[in-house]
Backbone bond lengths (Angstrom), bond angles and torsions (degrees), N, CA, C in turn:
res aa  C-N    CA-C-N  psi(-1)  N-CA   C-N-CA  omega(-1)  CA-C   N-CA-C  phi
1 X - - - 1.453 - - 1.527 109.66 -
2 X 1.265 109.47 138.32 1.763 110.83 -177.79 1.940 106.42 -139.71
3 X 1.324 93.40 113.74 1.656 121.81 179.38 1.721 86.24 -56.64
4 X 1.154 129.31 -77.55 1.449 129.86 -140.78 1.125 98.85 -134.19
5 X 1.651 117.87 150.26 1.287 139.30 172.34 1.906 104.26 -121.78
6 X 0.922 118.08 117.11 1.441 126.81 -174.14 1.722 114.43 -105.41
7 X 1.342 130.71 97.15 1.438 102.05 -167.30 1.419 107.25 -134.73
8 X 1.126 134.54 -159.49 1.090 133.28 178.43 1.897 125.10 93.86
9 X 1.393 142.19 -156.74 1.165 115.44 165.30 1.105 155.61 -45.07
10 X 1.550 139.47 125.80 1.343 124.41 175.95 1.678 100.97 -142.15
11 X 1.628 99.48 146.63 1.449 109.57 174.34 1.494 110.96 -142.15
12 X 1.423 110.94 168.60 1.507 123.17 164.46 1.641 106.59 -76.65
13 X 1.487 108.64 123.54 1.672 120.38 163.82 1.627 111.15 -98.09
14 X 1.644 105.17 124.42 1.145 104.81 169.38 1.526 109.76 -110.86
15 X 0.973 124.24 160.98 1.303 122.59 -157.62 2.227 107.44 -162.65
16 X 1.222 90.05 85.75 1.547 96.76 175.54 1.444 116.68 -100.58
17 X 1.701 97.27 138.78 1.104 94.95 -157.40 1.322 129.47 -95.66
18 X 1.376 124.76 114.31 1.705 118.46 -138.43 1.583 94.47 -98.70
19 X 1.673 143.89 20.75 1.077 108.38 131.92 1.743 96.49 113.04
20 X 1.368 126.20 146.39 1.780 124.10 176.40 1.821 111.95 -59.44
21 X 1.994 99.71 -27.66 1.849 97.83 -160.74 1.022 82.76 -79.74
22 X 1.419 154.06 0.38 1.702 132.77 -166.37 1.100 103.43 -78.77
23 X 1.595 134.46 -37.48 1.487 124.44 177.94 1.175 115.79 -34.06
24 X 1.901 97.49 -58.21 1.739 85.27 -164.24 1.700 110.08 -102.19
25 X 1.312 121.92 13.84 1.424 116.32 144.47 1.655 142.48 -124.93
26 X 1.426 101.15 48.21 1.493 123.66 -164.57 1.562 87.48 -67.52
27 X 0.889 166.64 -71.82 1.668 166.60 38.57 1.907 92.47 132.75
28 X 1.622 110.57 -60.48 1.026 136.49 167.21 1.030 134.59 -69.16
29 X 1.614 125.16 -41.49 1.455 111.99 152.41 1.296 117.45 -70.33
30 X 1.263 147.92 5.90 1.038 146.44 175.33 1.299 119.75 -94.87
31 X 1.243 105.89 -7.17 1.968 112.69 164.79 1.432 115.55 -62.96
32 X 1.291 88.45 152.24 1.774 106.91 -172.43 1.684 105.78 -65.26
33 X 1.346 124.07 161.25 1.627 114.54 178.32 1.375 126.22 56.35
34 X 1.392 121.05 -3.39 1.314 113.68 179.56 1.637 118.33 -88.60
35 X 1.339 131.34 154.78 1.329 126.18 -162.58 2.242 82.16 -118.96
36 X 1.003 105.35 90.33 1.181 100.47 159.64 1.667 135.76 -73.87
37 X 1.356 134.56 140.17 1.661 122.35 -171.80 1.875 84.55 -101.29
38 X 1.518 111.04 151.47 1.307 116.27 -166.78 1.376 76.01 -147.42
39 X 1.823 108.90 169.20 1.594 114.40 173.02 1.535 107.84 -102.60
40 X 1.680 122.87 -164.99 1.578 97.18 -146.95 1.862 91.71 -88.31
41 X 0.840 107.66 -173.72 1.597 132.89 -162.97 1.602 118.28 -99.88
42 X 1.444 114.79 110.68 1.710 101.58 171.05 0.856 126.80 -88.85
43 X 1.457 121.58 -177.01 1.930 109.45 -170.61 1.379 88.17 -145.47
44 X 1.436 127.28 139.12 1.360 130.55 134.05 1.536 129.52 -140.05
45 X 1.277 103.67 -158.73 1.836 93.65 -178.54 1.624 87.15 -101.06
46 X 1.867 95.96 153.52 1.444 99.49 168.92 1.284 106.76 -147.70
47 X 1.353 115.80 176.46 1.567 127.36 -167.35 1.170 99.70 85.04
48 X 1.330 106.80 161.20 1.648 143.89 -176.38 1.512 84.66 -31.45
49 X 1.098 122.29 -123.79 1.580 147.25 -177.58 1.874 90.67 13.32
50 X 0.893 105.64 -68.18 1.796 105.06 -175.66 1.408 94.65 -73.66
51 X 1.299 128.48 -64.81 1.719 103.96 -161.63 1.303 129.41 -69.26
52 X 1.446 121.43 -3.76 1.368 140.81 -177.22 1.413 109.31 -90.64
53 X 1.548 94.54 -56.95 1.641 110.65 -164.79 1.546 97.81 -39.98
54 X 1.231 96.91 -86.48 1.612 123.04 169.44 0.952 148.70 -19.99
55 X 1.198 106.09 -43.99 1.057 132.24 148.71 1.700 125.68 -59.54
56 X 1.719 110.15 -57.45 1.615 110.49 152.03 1.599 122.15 -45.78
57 X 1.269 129.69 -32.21 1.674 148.24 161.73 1.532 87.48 -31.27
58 X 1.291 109.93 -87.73 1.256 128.52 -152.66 1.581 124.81 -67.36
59 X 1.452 94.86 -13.32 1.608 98.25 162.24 1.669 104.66 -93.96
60 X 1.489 130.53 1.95 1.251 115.01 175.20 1.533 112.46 107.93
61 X 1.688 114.78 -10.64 1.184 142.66 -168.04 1.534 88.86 -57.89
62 X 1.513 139.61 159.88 1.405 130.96 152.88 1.482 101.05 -112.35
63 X 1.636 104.46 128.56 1.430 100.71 -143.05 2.178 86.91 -146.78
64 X 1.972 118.92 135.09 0.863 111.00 -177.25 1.205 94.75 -116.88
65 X 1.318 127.73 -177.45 1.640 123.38 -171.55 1.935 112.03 -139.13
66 X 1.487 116.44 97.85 0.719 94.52 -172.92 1.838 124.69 -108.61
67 X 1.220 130.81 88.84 1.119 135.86 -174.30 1.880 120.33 -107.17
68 X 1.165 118.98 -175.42 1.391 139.42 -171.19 1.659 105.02 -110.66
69 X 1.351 122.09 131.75 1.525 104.64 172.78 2.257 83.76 -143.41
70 X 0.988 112.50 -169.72 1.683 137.67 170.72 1.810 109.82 -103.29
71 X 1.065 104.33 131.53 1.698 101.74 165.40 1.337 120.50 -70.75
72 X 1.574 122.64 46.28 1.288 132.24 -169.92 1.711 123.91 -122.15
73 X 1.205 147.50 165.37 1.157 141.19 120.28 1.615 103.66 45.22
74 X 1.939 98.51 -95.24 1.843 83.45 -164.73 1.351 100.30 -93.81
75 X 1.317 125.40 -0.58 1.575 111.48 160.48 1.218 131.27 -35.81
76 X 1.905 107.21 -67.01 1.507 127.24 149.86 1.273 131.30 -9.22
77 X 1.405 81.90 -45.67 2.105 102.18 -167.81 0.993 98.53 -71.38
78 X 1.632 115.08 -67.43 1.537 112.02 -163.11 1.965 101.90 -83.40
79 X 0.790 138.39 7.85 1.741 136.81 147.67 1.578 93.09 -64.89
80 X 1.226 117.74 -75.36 1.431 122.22 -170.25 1.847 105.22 -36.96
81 X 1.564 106.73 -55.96 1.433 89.39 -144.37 2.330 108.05 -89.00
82 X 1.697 68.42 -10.14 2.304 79.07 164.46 1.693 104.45 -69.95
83 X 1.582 117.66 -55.38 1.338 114.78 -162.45 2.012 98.77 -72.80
84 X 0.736 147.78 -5.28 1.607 147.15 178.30 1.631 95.13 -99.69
85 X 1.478 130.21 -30.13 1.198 106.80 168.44 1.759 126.49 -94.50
86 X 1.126 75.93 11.18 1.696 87.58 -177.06 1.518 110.47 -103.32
87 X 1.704 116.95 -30.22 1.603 126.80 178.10 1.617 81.58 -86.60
88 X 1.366 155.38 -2.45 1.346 140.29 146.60 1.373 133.91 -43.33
89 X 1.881 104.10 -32.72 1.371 125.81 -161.30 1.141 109.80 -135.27
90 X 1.569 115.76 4.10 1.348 114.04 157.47 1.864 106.67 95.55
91 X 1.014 113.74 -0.10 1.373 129.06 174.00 1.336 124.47 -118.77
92 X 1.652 116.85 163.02 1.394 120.98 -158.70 1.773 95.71 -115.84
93 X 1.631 120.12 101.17 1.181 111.86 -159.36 1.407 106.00 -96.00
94 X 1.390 136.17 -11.28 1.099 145.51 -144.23 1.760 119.99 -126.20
95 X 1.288 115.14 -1.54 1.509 132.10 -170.73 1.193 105.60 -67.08
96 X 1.595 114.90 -36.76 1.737 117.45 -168.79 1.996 99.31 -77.79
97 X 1.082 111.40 -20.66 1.573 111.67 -166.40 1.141 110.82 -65.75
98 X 1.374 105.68 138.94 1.568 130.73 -168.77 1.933 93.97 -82.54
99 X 1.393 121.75 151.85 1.265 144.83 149.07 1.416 119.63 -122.20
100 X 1.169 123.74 106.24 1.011 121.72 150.51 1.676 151.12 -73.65
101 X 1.020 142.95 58.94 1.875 135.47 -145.92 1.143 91.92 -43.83
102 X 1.618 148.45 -33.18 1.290 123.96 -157.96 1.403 123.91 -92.43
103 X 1.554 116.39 -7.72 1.087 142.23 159.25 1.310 154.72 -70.43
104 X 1.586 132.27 116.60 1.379 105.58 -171.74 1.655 118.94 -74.91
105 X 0.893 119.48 155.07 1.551 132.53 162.73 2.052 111.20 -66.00
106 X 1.844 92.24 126.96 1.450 77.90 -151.44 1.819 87.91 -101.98
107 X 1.589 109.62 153.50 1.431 118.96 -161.26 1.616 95.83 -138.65
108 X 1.223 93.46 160.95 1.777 97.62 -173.16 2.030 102.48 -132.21
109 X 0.912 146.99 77.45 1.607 145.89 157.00 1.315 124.79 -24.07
110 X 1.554 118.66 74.35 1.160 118.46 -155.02 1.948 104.88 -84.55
111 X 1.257 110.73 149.60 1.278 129.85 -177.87 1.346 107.88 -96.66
112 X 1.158 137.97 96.16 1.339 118.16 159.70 1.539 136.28 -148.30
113 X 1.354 105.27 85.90 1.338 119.64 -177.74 1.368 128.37 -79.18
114 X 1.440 104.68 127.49 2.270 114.97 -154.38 1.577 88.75 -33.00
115 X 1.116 118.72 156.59 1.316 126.76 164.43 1.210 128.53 68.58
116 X 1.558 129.94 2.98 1.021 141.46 -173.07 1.787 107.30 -128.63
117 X 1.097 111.93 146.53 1.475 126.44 160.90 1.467 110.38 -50.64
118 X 1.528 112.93 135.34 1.517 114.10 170.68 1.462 124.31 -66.49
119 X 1.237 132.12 153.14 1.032 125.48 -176.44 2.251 105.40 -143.27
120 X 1.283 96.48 124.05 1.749 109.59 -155.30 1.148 90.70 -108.66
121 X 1.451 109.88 129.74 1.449 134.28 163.57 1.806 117.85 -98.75
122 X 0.898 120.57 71.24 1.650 133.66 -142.47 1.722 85.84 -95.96
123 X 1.321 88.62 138.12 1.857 98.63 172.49 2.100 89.75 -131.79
124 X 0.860 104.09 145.70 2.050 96.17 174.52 1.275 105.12 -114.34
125 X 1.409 134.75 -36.73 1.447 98.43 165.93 1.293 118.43 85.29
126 X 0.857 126.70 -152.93 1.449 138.33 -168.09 1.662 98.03 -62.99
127 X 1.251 108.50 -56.42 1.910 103.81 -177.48 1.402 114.58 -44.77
128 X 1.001 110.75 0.75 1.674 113.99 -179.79 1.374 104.01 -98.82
129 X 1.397 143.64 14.76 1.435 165.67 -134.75 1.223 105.09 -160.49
130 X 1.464 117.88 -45.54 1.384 114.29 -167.55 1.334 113.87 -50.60
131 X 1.535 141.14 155.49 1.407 132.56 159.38 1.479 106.63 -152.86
132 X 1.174 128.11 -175.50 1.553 134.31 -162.13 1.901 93.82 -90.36
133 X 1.550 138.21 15.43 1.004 122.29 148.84 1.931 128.46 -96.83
134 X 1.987 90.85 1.98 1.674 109.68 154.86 1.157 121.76 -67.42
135 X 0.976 120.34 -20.78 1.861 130.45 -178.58 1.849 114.63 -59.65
136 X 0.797 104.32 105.88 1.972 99.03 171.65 1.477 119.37 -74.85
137 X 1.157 112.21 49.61 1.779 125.91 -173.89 1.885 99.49 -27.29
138 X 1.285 109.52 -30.74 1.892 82.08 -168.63 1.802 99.57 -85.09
139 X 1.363 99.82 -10.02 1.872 104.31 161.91 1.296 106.00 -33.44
140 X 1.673 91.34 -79.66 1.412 110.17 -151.63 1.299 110.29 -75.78
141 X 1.278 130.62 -5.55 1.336 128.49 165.54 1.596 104.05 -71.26
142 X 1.172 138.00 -13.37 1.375 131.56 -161.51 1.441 102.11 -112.58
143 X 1.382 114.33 5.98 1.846 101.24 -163.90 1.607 90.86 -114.67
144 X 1.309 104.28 -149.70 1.332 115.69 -156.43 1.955 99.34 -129.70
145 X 1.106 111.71 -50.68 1.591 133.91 -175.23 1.834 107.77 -115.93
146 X 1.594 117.54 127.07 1.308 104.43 153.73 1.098 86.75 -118.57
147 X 1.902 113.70 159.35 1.797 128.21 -160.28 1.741 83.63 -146.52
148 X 1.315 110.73 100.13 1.732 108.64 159.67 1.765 105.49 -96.09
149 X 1.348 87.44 127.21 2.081 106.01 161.69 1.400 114.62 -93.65
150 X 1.474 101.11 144.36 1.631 112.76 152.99 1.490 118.11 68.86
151 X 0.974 110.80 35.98 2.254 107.85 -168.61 1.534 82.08 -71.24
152 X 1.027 163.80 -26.11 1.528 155.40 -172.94 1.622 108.02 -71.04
153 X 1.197 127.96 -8.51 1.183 141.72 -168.70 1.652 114.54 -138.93
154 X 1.346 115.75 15.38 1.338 118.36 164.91 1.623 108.94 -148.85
155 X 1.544 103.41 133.35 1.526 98.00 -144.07 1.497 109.37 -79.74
156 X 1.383 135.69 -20.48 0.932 162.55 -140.90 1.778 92.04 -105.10
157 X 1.409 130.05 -35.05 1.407 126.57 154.04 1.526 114.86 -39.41
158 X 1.471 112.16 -46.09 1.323 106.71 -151.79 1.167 118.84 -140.58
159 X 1.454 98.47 21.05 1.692 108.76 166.52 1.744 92.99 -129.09
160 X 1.670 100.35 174.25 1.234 88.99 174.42 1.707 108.09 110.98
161 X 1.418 106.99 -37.41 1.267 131.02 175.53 1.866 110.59 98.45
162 X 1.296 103.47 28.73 1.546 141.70 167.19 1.403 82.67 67.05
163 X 1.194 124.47 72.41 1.914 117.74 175.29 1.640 93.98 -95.92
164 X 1.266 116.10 -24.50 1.579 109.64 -177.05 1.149 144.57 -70.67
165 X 1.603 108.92 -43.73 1.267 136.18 129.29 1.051 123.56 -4.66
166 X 1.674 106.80 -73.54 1.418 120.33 -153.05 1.461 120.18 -89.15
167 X 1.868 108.86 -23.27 1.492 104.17 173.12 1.896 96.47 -94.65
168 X 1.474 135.98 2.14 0.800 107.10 141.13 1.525 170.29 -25.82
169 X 1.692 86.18 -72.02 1.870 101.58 136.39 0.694 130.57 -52.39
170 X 1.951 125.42 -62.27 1.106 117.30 -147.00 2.428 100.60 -77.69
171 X 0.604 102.04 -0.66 1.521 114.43 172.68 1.818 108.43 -79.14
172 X 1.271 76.08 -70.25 2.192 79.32 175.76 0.951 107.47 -53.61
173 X 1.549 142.75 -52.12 1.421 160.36 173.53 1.782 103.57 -36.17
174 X 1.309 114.03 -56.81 1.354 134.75 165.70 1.508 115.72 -44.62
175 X 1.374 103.03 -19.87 1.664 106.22 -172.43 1.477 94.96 -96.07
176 X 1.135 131.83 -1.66 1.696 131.80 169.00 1.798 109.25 88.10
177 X 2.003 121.13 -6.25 0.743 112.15 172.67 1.596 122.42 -97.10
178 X 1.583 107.82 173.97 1.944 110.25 -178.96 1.223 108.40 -68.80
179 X 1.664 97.96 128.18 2.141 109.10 166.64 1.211 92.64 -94.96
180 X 1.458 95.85 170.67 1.603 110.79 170.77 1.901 92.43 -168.04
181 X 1.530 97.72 150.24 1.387 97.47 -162.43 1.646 101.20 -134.73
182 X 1.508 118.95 154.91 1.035 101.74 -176.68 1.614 96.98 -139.90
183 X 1.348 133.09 174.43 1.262 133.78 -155.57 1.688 98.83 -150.45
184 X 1.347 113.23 151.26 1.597 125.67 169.20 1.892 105.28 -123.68
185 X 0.655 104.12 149.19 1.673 119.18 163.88 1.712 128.00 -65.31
186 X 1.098 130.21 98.69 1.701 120.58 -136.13 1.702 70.47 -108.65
187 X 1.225 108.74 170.48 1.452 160.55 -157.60 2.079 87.31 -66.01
188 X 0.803 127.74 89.46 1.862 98.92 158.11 1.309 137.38 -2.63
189 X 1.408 92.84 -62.47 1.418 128.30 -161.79 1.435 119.28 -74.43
190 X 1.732 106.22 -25.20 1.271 113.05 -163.11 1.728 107.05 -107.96
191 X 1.484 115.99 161.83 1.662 106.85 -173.98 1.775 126.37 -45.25
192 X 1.513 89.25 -21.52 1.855 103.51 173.34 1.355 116.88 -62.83
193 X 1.415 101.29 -24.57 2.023 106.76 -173.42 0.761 108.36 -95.92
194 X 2.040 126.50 -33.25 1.510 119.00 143.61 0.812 149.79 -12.49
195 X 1.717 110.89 -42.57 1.891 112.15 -146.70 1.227 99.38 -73.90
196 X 1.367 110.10 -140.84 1.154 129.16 -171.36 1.497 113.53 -145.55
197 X 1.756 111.66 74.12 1.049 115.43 -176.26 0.972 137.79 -44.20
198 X 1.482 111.25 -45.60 1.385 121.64 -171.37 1.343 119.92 -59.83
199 X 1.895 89.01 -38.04 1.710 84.26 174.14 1.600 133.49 -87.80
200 X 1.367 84.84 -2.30 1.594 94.94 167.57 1.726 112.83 -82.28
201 X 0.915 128.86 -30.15 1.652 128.31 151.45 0.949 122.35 -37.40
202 X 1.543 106.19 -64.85 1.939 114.58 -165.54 1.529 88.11 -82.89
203 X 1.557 158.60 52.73 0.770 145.27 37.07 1.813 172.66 53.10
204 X 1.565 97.12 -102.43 0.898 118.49 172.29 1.778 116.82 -117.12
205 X 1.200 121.79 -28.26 1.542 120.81 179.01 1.375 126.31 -65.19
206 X 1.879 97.77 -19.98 1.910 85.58 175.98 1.738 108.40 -72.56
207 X 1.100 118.07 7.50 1.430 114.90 179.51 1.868 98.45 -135.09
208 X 1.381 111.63 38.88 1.142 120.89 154.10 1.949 123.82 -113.79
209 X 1.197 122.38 132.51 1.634 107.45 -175.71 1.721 104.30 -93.09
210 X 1.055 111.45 -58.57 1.440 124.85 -170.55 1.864 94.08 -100.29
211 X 1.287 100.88 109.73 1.479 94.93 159.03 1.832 119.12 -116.96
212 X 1.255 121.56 136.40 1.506 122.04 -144.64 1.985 97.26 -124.01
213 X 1.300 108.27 55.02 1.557 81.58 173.86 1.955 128.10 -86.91
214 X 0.885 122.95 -146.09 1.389 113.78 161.14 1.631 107.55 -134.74
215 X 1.293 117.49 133.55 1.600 126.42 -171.00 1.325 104.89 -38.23
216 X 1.396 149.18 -35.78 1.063 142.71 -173.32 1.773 104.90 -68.48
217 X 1.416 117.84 -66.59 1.520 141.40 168.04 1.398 103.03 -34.41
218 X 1.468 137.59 -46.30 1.585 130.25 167.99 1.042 123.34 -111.05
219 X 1.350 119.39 56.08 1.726 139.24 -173.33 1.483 69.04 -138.30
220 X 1.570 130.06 -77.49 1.296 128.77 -144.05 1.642 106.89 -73.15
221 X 1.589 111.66 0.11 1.544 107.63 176.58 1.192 96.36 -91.63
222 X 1.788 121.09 -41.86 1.741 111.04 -142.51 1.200 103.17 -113.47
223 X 1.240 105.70 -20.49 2.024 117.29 -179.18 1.244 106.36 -137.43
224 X 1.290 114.57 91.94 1.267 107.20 176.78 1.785 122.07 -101.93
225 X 1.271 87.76 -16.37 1.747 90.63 164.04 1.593 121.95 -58.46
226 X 1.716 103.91 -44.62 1.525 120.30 157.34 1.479 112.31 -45.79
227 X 1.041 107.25 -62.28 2.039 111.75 -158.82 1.890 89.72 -54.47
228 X 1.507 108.78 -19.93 2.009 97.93 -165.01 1.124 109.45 -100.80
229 X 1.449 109.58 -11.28 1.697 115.63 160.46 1.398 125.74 -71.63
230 X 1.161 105.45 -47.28 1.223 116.97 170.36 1.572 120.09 -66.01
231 X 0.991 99.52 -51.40 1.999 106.29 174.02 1.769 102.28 -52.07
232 X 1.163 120.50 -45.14 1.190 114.45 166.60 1.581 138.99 -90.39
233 X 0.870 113.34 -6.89 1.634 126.09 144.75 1.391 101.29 -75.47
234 X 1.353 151.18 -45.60 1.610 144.55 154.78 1.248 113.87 -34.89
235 X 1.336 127.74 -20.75 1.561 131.45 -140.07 1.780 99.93 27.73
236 X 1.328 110.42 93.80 1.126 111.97 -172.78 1.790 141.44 11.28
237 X 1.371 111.58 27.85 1.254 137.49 -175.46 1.474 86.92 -82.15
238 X 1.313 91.98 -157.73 1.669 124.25 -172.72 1.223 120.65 -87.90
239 X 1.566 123.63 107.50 1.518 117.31 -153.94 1.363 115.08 -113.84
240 X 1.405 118.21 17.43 1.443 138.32 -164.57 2.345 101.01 -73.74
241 X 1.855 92.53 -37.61 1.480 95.77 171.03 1.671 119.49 -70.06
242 X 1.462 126.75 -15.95 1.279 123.71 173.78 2.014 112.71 -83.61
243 X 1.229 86.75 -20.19 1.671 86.65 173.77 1.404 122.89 -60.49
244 X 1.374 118.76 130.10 1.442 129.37 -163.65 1.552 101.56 -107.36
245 X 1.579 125.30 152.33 1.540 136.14 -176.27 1.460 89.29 -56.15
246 X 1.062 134.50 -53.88 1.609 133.92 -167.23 0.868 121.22 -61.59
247 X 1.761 141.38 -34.40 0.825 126.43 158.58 2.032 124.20 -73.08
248 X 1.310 99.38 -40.55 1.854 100.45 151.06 1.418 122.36 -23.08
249 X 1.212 118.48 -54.11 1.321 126.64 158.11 1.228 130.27 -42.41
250 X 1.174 97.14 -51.80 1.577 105.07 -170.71 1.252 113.40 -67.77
251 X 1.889 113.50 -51.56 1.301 119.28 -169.77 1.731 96.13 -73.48
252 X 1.073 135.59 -29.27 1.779 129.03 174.61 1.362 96.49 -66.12
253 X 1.138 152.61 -79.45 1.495 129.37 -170.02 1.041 129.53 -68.40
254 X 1.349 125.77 -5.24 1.575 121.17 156.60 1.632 131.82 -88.07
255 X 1.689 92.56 -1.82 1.316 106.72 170.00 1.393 104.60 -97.78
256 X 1.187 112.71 -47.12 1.997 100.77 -178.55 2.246 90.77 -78.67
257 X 1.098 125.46 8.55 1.264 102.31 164.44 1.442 100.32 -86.18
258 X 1.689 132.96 -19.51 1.619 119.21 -164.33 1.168 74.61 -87.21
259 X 1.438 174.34 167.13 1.296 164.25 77.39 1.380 144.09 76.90
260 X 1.636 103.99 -30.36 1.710 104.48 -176.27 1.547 115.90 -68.77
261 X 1.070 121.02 169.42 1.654 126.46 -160.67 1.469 96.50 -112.46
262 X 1.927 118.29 -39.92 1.219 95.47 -161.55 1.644 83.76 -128.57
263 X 1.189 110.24 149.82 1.847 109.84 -178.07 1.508 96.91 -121.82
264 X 1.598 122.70 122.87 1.902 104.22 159.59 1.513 66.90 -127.38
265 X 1.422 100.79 145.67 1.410 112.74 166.37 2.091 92.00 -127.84
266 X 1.518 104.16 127.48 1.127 128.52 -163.49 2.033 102.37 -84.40
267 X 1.403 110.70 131.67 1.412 117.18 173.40 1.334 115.00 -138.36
268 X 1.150 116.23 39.45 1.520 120.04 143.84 2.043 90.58 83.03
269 X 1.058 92.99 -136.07 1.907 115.44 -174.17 1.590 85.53 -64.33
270 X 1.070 145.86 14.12 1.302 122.71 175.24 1.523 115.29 -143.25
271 X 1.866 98.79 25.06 1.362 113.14 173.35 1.589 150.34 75.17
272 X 1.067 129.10 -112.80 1.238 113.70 163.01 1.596 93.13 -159.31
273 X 1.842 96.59 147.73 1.495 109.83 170.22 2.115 90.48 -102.99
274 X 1.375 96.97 157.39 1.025 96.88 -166.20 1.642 102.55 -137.98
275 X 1.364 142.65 124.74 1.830 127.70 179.79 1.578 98.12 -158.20
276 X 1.190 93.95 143.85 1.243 120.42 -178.11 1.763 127.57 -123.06
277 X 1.308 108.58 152.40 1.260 111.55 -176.03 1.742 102.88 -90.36
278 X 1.968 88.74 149.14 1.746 85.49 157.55 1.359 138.61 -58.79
279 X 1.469 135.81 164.92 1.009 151.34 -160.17 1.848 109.88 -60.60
280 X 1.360 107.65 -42.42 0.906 122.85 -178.50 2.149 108.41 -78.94
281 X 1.359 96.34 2.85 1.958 78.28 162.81 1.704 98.06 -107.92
């Protein structure tokens, strides 16, 4: 029996540890040619698929994991370090996972010095491969919850003319159980900041129940003239404190107007807005 199906991105996080002086000379290790000494380096799995999964594990949730990795190096790792947390809890978390040989294993180089904002060196990898024939449909017909992460970070979400995405859901959706979807904030710069969010929503959400973005991540889909005002009145900090109830509003009924049933759109230290549709969607 399986409570939850968790799918969508997952990578190796490395994480070296740059130490108390990095606060006040992050500026400086970041120069070109320099051989900086750092302390040693952690590793884990990250993205949805690991932080959800695993997290559902550990509350008792019965939970399968379905992601993309490379037959390589951090492939290994993260095979290795899902199946040791899963013979932890007495379950087999890792059976649904895709391998690819032709693929790299995608890893993220996390930055993070006390006092400073993180800063992600993201490679995707294999999630850029992923597509709706990764899905183990007789899974998800047997569980209770499917939870997709990150389509902003796997390219095959959102190119394509979002066909991947969308018979994703609408397939799991087909299985009569609850989706819930979750979103990351892609690059500006890169074809993900391109797309065409909106229409990748109106889309995919009428066959979404719980949709989970964070106010920054659906400012930059639906208002993006907003999300650049604000980022710069932030001086590109954290802009979740300039957000007003009125616009909360706005973005919750125009999201349960593209389809979703349940909206929390996430703001950091200032919690969650939360709206819902009537009975009758």
């Amino acid at each position: 029996m399986i409570d939850a199906i968790v799918a969508g991105h997952i990578c190796l996080d490395l994480i070296p540890d740059l130490g108390d002086s990095a606060q006040s000379q992050f500026e400086e290790i970041l120069k070109p040619g320099r051989l900086v000494a750092v302390g040693p380096a952690t590793h884990c799995t990250g993205g949805p698929v690991s932080n959800v999964g695993l997290a559902l594990t550990k509350l008792g949730i019965r939970t399968r994991l379905m992601g993309k990795v490379g037959d390589d190096l951090f492939g290994h790792a993260i095979q290795r370090a899902i199946q040791e947390h899963g013979r932890a809890y007495g379950v087999n978390l890792a059976d649904a996972m895709v391998v690819d040989p032709a693929a790299d294993t995608s890893y993220t180089i996390v930055l993070s010095p006390p006092g400073v904002d993180r800063i992600f060196l993201h490679h995707s990898g294999a999630n850029d491969t992923f597509g709706a024939e990764d899905i183990r449909y007789d899974l998800v017909a047997g569980s209770r919850l499917f939870h997709f992460g990150y389509p902003p970070l796997m390219k095959r979400m959102y190119e394509e003319g979002r066909r991947d995405l969308t018979e994703i859901f609408r397939r799991a959706k087909d299985t009569g159980i609850t989706t819930s979807l979750d979103m990351a904030l892609p690059d500006p710069t890169s074809a993900a900041g391109r797309a065409d969010w909106r229409a990748i929503l109106r889309s995919v959400l009428p066959f979404v129940d719980i949709f989970l973005p964070s106010v920054e991540e659906i400012l930059f889909m639906l208002q993006p003239s907003t999300y650049q005002a604000m980022c710069a009145e932030a001086g590109g900090l954290n802009i979740a404190p300039l957000v007003r109830p009125e616009l909360l509003e706005a973005l919750g009924r125009e999201l349960l107007a593209l389809g979703a049933k349940v909206v929390a759109l996430k703001m950091g230290d200032r919690g969650l807005y939360l709206r819902t549709a009537g009975m009758a969607a």
